[in-house]
PDB file with SEQRES, HELIX, SHEET and CRYST1 records, atoms N, CA, C and O in Angstrom:
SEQRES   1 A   81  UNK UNK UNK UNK UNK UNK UNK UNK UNK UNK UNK UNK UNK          
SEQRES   2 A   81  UNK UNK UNK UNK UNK UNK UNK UNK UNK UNK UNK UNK UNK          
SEQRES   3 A   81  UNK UNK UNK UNK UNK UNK UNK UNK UNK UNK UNK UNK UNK          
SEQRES   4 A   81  UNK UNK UNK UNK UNK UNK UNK UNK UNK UNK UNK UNK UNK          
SEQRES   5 A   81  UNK UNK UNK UNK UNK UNK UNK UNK UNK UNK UNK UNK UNK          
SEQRES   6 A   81  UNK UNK UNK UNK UNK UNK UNK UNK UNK UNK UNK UNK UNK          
SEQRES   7 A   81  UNK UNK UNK                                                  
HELIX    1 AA1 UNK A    4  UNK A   20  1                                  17    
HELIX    2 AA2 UNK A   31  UNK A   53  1                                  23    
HELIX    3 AA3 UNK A   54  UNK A   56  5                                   3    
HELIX    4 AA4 UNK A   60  UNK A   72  1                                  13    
CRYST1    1.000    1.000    1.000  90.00  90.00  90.00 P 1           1          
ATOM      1  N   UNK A   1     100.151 112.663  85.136  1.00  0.00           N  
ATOM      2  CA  UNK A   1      99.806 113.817  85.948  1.00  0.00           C  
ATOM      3  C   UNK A   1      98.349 114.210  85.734  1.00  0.00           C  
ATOM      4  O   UNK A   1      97.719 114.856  86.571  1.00  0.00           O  
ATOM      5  N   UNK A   2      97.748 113.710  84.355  1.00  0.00           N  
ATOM      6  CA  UNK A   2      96.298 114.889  84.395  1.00  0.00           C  
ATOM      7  C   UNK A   2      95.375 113.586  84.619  1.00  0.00           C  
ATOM      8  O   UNK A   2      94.149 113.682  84.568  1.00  0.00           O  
ATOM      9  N   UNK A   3      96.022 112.376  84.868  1.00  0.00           N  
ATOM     10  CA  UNK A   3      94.952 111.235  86.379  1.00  0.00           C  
ATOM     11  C   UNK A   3      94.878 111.932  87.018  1.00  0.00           C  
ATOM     12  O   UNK A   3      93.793 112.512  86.983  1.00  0.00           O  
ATOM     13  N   UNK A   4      95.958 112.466  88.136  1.00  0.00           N  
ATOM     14  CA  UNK A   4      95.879 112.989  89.551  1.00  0.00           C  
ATOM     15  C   UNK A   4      95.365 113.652  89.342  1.00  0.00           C  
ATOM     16  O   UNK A   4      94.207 113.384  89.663  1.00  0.00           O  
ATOM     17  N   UNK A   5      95.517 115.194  88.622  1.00  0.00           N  
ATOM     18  CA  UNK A   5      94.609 116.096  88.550  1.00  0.00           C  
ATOM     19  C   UNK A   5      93.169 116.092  88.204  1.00  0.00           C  
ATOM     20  O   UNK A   5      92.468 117.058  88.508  1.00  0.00           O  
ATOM     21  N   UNK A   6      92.683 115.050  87.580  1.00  0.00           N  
ATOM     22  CA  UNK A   6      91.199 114.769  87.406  1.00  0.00           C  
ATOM     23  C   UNK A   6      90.971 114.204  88.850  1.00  0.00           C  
ATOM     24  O   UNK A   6      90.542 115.044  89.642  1.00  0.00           O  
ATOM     25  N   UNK A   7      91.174 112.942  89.347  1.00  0.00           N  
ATOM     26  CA  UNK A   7      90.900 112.717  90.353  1.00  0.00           C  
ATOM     27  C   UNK A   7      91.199 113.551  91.185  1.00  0.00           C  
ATOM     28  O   UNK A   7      90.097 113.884  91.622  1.00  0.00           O  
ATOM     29  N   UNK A   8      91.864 114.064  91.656  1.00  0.00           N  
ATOM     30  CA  UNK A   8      91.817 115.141  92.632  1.00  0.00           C  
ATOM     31  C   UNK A   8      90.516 116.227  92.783  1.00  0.00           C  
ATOM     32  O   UNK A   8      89.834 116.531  93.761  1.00  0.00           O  
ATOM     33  N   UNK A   9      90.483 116.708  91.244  1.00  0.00           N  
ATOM     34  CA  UNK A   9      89.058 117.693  91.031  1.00  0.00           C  
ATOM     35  C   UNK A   9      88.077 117.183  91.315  1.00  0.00           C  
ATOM     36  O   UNK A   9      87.217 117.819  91.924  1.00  0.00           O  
ATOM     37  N   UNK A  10      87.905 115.944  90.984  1.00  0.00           N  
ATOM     38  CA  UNK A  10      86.263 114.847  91.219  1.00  0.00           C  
ATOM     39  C   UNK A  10      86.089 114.581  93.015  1.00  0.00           C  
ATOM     40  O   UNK A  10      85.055 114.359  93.645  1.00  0.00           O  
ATOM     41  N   UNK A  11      87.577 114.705  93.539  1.00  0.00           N  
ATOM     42  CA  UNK A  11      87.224 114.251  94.976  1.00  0.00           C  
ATOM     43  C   UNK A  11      87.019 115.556  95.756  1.00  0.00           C  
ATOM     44  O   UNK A  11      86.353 115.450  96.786  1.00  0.00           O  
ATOM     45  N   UNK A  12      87.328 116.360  95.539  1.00  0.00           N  
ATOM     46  CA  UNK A  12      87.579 117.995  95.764  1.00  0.00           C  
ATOM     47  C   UNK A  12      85.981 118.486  95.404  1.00  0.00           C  
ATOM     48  O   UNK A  12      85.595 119.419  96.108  1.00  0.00           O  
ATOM     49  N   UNK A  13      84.950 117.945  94.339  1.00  0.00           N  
ATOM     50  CA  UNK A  13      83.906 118.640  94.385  1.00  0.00           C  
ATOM     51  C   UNK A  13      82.878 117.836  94.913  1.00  0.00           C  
ATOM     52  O   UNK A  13      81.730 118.277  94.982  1.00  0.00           O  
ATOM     53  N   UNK A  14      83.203 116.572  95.336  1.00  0.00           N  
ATOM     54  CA  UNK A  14      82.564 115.403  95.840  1.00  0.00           C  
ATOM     55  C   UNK A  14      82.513 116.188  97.158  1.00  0.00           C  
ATOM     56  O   UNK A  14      81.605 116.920  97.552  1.00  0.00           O  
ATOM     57  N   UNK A  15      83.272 115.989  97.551  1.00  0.00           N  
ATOM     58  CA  UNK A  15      84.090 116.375  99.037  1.00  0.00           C  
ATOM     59  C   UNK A  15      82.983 117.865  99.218  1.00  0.00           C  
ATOM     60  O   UNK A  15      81.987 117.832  99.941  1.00  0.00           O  
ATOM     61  N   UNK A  16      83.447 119.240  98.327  1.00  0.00           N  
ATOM     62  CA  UNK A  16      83.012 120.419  98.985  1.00  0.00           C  
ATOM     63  C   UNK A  16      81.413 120.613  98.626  1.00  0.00           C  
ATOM     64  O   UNK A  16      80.764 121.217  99.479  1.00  0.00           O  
ATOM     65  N   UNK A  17      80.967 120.325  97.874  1.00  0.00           N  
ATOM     66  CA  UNK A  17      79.426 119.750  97.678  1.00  0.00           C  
ATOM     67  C   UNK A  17      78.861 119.255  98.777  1.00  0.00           C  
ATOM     68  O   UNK A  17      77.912 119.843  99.296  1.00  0.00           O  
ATOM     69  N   UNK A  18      79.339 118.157  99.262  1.00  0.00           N  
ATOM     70  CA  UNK A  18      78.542 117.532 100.922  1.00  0.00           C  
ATOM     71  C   UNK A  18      78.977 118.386 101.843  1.00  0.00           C  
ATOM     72  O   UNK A  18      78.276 118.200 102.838  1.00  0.00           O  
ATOM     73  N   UNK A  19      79.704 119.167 102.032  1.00  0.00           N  
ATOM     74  CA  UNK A  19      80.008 120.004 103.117  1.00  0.00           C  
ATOM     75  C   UNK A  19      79.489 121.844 103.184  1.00  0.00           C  
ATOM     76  O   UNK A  19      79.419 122.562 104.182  1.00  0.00           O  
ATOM     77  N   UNK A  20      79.257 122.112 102.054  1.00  0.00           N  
ATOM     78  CA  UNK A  20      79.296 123.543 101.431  1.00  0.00           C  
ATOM     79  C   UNK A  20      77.756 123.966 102.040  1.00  0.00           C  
ATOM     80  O   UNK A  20      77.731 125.089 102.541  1.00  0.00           O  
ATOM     81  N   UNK A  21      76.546 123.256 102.059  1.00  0.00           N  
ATOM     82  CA  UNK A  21      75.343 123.553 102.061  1.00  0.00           C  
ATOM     83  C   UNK A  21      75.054 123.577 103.170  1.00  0.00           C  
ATOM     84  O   UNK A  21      74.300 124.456 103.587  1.00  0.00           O  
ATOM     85  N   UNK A  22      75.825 122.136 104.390  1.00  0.00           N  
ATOM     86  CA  UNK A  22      75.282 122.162 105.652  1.00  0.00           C  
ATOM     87  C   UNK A  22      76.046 123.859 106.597  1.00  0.00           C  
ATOM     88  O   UNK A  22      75.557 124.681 107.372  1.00  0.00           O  
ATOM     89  N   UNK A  23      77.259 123.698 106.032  1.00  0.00           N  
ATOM     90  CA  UNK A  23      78.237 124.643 106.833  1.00  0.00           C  
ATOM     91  C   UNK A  23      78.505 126.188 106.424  1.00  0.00           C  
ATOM     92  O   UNK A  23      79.470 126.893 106.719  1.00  0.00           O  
ATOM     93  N   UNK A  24      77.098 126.570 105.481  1.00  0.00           N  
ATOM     94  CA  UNK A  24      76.951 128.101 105.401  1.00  0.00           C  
ATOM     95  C   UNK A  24      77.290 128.801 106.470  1.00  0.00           C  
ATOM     96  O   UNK A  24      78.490 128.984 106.670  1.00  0.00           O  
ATOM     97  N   UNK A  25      76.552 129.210 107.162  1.00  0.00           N  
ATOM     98  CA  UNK A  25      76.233 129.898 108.286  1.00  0.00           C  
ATOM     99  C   UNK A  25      77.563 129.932 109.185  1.00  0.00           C  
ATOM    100  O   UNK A  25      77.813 131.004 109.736  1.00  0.00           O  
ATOM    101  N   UNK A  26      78.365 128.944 109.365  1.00  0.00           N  
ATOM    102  CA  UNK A  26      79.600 129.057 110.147  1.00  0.00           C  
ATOM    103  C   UNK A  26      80.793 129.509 109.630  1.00  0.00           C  
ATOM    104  O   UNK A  26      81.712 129.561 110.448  1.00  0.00           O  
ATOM    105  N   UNK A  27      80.978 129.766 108.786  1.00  0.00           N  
ATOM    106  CA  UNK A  27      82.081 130.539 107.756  1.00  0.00           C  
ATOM    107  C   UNK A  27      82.084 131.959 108.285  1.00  0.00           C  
ATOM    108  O   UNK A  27      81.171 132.714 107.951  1.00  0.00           O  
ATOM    109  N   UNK A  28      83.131 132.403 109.154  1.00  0.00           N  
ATOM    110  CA  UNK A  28      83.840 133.802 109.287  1.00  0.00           C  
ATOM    111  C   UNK A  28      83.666 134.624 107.838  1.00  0.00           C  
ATOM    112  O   UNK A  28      82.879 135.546 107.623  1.00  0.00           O  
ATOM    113  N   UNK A  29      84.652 134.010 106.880  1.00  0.00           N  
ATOM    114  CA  UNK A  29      84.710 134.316 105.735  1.00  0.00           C  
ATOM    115  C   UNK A  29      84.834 133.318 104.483  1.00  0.00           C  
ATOM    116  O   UNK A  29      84.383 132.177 104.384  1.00  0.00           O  
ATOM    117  N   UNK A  30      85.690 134.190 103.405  1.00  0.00           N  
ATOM    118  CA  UNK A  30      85.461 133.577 102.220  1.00  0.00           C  
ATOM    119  C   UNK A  30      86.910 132.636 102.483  1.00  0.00           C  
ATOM    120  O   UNK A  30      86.867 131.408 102.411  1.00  0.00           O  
ATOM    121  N   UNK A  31      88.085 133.324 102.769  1.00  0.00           N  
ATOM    122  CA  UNK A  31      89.435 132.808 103.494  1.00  0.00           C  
ATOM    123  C   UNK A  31      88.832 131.445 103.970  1.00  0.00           C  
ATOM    124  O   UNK A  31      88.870 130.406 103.311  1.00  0.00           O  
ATOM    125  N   UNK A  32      88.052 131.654 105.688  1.00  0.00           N  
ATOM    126  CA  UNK A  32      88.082 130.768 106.736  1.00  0.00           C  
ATOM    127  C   UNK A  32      87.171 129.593 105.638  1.00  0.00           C  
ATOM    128  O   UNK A  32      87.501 128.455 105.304  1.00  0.00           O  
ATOM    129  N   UNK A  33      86.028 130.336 105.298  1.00  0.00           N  
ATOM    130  CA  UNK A  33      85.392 128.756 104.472  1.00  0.00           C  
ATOM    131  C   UNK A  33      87.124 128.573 103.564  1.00  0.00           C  
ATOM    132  O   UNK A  33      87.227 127.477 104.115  1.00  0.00           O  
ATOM    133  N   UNK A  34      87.768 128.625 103.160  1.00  0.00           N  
ATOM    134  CA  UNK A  34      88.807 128.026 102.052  1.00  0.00           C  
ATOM    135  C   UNK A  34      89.752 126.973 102.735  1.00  0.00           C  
ATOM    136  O   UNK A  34      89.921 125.823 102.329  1.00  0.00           O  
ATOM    137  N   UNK A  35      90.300 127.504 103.762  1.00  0.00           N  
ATOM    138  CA  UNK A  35      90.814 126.757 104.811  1.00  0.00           C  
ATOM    139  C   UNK A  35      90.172 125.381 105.220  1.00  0.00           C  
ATOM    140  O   UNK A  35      90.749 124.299 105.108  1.00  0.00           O  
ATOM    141  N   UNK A  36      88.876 125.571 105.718  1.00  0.00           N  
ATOM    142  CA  UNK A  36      87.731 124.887 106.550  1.00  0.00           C  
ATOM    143  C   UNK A  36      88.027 123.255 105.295  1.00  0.00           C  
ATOM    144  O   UNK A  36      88.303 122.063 105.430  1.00  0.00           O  
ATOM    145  N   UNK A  37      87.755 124.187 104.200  1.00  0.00           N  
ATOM    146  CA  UNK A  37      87.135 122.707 103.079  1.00  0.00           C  
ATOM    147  C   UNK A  37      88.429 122.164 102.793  1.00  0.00           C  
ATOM    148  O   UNK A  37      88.480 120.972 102.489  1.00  0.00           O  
ATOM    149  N   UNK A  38      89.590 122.905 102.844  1.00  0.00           N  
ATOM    150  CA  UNK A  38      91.176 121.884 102.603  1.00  0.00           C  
ATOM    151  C   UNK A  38      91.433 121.049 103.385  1.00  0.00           C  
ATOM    152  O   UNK A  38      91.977 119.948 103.308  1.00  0.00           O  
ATOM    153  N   UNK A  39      90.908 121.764 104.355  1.00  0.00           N  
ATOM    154  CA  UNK A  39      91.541 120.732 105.524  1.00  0.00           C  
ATOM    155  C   UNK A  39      90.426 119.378 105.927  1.00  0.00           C  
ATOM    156  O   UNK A  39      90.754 118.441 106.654  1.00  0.00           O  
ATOM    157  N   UNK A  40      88.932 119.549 105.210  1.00  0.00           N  
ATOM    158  CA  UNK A  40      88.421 118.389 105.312  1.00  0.00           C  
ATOM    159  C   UNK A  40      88.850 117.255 104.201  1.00  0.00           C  
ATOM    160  O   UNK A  40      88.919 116.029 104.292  1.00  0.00           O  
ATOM    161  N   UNK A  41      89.114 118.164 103.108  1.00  0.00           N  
ATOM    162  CA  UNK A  41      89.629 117.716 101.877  1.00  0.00           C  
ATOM    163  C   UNK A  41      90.986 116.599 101.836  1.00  0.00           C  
ATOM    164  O   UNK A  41      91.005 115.421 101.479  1.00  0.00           O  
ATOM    165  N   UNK A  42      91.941 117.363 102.283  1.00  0.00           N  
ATOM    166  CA  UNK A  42      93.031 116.639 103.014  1.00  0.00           C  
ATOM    167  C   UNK A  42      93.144 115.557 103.702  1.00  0.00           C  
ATOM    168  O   UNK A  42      93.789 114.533 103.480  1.00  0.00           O  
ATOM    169  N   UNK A  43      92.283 115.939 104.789  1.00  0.00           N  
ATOM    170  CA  UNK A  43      91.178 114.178 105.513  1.00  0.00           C  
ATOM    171  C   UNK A  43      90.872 113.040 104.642  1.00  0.00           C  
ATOM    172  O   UNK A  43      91.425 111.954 104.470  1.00  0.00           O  
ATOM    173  N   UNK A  44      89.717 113.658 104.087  1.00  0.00           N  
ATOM    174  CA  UNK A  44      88.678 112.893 103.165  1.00  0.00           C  
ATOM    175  C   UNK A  44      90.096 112.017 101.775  1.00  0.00           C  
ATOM    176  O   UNK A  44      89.739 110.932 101.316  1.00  0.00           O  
ATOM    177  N   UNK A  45      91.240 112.473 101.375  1.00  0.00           N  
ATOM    178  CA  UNK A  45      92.058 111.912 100.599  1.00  0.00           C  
ATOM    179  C   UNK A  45      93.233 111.058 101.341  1.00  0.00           C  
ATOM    180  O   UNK A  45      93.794 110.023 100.982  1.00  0.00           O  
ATOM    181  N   UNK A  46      93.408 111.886 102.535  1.00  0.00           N  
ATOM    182  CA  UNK A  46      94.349 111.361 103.302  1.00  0.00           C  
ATOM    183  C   UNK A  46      94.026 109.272 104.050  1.00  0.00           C  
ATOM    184  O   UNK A  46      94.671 108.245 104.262  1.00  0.00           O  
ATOM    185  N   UNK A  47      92.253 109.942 104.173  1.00  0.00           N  
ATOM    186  CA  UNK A  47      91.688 108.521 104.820  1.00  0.00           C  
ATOM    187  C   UNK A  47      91.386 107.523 103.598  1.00  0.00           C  
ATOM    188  O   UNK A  47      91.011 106.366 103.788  1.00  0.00           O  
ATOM    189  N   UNK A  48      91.583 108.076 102.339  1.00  0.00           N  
ATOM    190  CA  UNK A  48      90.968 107.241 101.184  1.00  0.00           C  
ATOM    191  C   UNK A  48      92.049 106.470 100.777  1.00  0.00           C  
ATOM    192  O   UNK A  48      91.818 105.429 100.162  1.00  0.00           O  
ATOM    193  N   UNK A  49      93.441 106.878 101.069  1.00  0.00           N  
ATOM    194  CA  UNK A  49      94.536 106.898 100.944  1.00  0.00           C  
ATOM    195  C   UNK A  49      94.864 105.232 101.422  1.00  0.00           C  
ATOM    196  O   UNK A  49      95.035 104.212 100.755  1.00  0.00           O  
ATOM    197  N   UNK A  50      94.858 105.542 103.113  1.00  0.00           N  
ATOM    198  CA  UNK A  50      95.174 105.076 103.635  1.00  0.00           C  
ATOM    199  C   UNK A  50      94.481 103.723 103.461  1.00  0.00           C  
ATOM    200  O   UNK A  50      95.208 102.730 103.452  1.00  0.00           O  
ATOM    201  N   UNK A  51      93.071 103.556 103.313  1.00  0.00           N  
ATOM    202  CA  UNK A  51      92.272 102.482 102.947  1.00  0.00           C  
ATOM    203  C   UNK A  51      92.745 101.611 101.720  1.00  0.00           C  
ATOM    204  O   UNK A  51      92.246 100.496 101.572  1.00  0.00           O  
ATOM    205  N   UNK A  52      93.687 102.081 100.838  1.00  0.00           N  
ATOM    206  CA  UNK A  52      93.630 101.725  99.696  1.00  0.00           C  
ATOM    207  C   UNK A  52      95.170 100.916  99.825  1.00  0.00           C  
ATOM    208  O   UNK A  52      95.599 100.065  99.045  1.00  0.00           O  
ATOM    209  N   UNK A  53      95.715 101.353 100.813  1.00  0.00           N  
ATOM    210  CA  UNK A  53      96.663 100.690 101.445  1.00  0.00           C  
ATOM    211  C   UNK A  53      97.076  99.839 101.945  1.00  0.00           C  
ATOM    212  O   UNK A  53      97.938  98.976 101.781  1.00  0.00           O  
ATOM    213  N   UNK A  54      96.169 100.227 102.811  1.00  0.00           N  
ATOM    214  CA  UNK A  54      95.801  98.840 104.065  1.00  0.00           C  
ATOM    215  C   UNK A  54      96.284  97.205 103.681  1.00  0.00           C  
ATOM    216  O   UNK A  54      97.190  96.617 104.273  1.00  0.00           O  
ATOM    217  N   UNK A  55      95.461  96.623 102.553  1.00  0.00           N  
ATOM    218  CA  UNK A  55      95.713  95.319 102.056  1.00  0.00           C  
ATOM    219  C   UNK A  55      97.198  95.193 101.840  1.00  0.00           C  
ATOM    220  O   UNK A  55      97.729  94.084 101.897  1.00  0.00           O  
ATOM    221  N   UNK A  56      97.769  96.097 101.638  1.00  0.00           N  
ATOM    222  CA  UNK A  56      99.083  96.053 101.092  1.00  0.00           C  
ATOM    223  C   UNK A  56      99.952  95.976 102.251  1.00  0.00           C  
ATOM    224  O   UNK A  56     101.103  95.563 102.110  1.00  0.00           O  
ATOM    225  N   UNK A  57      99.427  96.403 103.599  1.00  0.00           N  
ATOM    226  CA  UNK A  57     100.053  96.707 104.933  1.00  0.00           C  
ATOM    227  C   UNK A  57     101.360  97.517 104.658  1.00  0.00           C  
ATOM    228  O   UNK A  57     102.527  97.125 104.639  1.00  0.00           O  
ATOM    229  N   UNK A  58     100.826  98.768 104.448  1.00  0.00           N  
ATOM    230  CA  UNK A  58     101.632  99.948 104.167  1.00  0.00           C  
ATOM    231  C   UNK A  58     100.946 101.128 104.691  1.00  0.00           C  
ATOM    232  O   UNK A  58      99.746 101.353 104.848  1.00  0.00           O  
ATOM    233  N   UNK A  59     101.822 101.717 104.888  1.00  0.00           N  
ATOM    234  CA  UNK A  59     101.003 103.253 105.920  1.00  0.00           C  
ATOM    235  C   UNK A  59     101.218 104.541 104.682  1.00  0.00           C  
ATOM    236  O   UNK A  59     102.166 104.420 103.906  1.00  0.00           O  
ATOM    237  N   UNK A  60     100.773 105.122 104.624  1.00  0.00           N  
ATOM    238  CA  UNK A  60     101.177 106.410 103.694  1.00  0.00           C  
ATOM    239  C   UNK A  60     102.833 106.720 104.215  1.00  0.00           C  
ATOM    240  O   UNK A  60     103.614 106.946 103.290  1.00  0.00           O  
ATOM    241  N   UNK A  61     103.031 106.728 104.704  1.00  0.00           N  
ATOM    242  CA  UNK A  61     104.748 107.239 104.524  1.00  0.00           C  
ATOM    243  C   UNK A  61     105.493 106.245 104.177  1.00  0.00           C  
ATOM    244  O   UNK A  61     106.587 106.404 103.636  1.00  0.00           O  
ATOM    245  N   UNK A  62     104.986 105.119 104.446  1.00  0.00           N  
ATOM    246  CA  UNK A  62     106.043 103.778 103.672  1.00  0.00           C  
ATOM    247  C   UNK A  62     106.051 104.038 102.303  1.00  0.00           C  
ATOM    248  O   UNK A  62     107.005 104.094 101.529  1.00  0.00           O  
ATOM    249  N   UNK A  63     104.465 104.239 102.046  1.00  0.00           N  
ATOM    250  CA  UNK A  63     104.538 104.545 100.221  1.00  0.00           C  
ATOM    251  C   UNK A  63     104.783 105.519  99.716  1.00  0.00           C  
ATOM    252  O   UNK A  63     104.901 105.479  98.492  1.00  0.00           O  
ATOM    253  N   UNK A  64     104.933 106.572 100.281  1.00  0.00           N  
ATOM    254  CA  UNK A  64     105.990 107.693 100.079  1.00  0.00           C  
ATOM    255  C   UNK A  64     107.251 107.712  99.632  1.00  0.00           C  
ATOM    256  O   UNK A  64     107.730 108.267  98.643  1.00  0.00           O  
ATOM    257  N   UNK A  65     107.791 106.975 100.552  1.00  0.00           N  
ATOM    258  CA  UNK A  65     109.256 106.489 100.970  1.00  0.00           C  
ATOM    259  C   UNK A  65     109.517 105.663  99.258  1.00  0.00           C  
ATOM    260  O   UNK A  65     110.216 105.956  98.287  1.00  0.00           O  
ATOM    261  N   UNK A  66     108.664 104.671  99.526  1.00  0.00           N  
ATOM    262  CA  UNK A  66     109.462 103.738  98.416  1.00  0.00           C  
ATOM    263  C   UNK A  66     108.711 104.276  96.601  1.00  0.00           C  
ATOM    264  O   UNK A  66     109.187 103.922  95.523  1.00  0.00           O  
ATOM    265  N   UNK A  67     107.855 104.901  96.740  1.00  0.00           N  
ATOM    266  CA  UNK A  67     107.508 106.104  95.721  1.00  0.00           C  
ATOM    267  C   UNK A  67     109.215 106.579  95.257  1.00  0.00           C  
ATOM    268  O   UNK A  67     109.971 106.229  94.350  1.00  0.00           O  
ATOM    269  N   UNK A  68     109.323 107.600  96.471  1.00  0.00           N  
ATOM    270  CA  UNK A  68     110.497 108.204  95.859  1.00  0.00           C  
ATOM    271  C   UNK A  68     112.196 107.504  95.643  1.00  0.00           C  
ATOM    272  O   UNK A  68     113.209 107.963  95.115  1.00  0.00           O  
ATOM    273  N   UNK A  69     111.946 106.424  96.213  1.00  0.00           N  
ATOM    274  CA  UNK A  69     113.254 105.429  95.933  1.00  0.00           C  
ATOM    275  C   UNK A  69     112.722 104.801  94.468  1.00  0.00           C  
ATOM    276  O   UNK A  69     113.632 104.145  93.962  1.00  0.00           O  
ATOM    277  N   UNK A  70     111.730 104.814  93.795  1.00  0.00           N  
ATOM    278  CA  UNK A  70     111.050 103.726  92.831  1.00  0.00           C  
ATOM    279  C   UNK A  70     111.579 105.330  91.264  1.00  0.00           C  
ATOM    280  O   UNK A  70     111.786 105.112  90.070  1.00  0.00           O  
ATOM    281  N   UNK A  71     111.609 106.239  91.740  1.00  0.00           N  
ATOM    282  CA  UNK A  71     111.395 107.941  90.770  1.00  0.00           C  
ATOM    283  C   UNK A  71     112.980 107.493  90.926  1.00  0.00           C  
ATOM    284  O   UNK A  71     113.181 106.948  89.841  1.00  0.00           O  
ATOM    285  N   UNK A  72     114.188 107.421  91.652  1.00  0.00           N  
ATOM    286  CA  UNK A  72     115.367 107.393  91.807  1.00  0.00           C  
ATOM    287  C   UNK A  72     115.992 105.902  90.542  1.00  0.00           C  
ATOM    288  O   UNK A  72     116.684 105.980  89.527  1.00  0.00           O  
ATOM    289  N   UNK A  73     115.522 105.016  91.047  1.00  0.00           N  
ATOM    290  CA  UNK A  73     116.148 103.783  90.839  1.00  0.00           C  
ATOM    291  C   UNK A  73     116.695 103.469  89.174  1.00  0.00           C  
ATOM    292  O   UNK A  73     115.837 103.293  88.309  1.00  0.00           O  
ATOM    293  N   UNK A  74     117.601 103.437  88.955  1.00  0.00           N  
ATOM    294  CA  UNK A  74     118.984 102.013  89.861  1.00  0.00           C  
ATOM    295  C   UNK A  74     119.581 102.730  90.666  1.00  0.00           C  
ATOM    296  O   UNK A  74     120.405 102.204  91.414  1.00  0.00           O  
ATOM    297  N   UNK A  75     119.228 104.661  90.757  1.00  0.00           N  
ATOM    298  CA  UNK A  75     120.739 105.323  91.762  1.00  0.00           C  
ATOM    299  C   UNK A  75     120.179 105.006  93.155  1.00  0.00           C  
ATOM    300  O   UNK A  75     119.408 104.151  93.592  1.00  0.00           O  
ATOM    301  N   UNK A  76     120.744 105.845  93.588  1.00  0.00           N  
ATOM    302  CA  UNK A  76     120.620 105.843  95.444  1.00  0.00           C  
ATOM    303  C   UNK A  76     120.308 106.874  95.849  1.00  0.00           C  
ATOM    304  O   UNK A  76     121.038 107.841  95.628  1.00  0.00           O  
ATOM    305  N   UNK A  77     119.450 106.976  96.375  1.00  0.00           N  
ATOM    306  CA  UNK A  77     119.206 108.186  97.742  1.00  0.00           C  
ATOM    307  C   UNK A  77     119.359 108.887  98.990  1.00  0.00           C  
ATOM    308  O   UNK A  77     119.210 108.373 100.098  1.00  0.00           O  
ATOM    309  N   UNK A  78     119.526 109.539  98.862  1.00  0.00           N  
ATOM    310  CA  UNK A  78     120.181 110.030 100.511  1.00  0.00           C  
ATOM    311  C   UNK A  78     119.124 110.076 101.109  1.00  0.00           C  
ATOM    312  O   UNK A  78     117.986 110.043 100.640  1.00  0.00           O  
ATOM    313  N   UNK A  79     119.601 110.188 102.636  1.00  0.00           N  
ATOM    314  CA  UNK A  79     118.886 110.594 103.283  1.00  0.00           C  
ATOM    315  C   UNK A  79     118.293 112.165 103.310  1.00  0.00           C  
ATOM    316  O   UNK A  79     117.183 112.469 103.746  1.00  0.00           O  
ATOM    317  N   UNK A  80     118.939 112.775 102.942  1.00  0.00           N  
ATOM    318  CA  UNK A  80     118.903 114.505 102.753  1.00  0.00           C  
ATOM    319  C   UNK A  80     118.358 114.734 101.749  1.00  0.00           C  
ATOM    320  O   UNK A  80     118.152 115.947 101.723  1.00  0.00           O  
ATOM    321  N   UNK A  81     117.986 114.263 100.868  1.00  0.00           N  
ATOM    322  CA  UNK A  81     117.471 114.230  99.621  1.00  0.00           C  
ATOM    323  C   UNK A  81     115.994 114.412 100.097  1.00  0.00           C  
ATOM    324  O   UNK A  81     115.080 114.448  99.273  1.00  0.00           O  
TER     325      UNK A  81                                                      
END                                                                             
């Protein structure tokens, strides 16, 4: 867990660093800038994601999927689960 959480922080200040300086001026607020940078944030991990994938020819929800069948295994999973 404190991988993810380091990497997460390193991509999170990577990320709001290149964006923070150009996009002063357009921020409503302190809220709307908070929003603004998650949701590039989200992008920026979501597309890094997906790249890292690719070779594997897997989409982010395949590796989701078999993530949480891999946390389960030898049992079984529902669908409702």
């Amino acid at each position: 867990m404190t991988f993810k959480r380091n990497l997460f922080k390193r991509i999170l200040v990577i990320h709001l660093s290149r964006f923070y300086k150009t996009m002063e001026n357009q921020f409503r607020n302190e809220y709307h800038r908070l929003i603004i940078n998650l949701h590039k944030t989200d992008g920026y991990i979501f597309n890094h994601f997906q790249q890292k994938m690719a070779p594997f020819d897997l989409s982010v929800q395949q590796y989701k999927a078999l993530r949480l069948l891999s946390d389960v295994f030898p049992n079984s999973l529902s669908a409702g689960s």
